[in-house]
N, C-alpha and C positions, 0 to 999 in steps of 0.2 A: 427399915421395915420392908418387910416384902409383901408385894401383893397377891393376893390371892389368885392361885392357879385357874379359877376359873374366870379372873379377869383376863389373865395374861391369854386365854385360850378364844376369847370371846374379839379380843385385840385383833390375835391373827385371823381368825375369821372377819373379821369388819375388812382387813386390809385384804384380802382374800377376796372377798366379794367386791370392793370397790377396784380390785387389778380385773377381774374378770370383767365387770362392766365399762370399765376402760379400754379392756380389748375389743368386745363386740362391739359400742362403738365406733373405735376403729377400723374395725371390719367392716362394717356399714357404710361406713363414708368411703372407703376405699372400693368397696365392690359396687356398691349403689349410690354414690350420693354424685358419680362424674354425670352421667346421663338419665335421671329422672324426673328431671324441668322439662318440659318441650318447649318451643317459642313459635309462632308462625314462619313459615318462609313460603317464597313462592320464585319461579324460577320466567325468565324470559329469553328469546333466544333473537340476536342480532342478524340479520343476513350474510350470507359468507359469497366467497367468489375466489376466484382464480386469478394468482397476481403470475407473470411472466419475468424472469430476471431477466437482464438486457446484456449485451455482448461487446467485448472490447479484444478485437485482434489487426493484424500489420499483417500484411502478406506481399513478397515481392510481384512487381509487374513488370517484369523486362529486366534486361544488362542493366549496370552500375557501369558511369566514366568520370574518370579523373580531368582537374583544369588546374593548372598553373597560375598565377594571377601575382604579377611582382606588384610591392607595394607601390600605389597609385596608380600601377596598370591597369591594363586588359588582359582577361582569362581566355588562355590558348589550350588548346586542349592536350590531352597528353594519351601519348596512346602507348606506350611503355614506360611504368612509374619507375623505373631500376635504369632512367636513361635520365633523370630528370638530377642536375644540381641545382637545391637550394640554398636560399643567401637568408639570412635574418630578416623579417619582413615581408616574405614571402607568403602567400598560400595554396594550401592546395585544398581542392575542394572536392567531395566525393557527390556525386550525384546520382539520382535512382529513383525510380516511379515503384509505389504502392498502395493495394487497394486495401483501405482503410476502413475498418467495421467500429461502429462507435452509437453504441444502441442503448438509451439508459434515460429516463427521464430527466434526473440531475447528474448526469455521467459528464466529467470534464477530465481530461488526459494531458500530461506534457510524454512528451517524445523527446528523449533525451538519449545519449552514447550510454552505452553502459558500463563500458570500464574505461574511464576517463584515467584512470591510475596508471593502465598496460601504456599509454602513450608515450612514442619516446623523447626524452629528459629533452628540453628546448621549444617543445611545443606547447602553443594555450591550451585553455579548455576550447574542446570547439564549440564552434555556433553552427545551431540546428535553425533551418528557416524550413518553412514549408509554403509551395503553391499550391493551391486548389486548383479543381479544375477551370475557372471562372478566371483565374489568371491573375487572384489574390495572392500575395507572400505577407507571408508573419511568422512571429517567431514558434516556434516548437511545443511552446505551451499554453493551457487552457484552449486546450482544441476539444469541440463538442459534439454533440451527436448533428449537426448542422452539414459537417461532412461526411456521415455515414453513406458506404457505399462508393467513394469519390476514390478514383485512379491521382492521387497526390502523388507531387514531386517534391521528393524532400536531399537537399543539401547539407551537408556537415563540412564546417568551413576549418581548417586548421594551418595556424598562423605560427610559420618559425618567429620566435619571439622575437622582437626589432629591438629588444634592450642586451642581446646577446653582441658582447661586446669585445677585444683585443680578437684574441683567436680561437676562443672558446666554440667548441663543438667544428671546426672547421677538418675537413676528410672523415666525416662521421656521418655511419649507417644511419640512416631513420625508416625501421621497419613498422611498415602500416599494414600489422595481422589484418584479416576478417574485420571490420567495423560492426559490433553488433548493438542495431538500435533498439530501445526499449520504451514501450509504451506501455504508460502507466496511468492509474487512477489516480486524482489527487481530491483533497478537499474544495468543492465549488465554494466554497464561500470565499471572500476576497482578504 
């Protein structure tokens, strides 16, 4: 049985009008329905100010000299490093005044060598101490803004290793390039 044409016409029309009211709609909510609520607001404003960031530098104060120091010795000083044999156990120490900026609310530094790698084969890591002016020594690190400003004497201590043993490293160069120290920010917390 077929239906009559002017149902089947009446059909597409219903579907016809319910696709258009589907789209405006549509339209509606997309054009109009993101921003036609309002809600209250109201706005407050904090005081502001001017913060300053703080400063962290090393600058030389004067010549750098060298000391010899045989294990369980007394450090003699050296005044030509290219005249100096060393034994296993030995050290030589680099010594040097700098005035040290260290400006920072929570600002804490170690002063460390910086290329501990360039060292030649035989030697420790060195040991960094520092004097204050006050005529304190410690080690190299967690230094704070306490010494800002301060003409510091800081040592790098390097130690032919004393487990070097038969004849190992014996008639051999030990070139000590430029020592370059490096001061750095670390985390204050412990």
């Amino acid at each position: 049985m077929d239906e009559p044409v002017e149902s089947r016409t009446e059909q597409r029309s219903g579907k016809r009008t319910m696709a258009i009211i589907a789209i405006a709609a549509g339209a509606v909510l997309v054009l109009g329905g993101g921003g036609t609520l309002a809600y209250w607001s109201t706005t407050a404003t904090l005081g502001g100010g001017t913060v300053v960031s703080g400063d962290l530098d090393l600058q030389p104060a004067g010549a750098s000299s060298w000391t010899l120091t045989p294990e369980g010795g007394t450090a003699v000083p050296v005044t030509d490093l290219s005249t100096v044999d060393i034994v296993p156990g030995d050290t030589l120490t680099l010594a040097g005044d700098f005035t040290i900026t260290l400006v920072g609310d929570n600002l804490v530094a170690d002063l460390v060598v910086a290329d501990v790698a360039s060292l030649p084969t035989g030697i420790l890591p060195p040991a960094v101490s520092v004097t204050d002016d006050g005529g304190a020594t410690f080690p190299g690190t967690g230094l704070t803004d306490s010494l800002n400003g301060e003409v510091i004497s800081v040592e790098v201590a390097f130690q032919f290793d004393p487990a070097t043993s038969g004849t190992d490293l014996q008639v051999t160069d030990f070139v000590f390039e430029d020592v370059a120290l490096t001061l750095t920010q670390v985390d204050p917390a412990p």
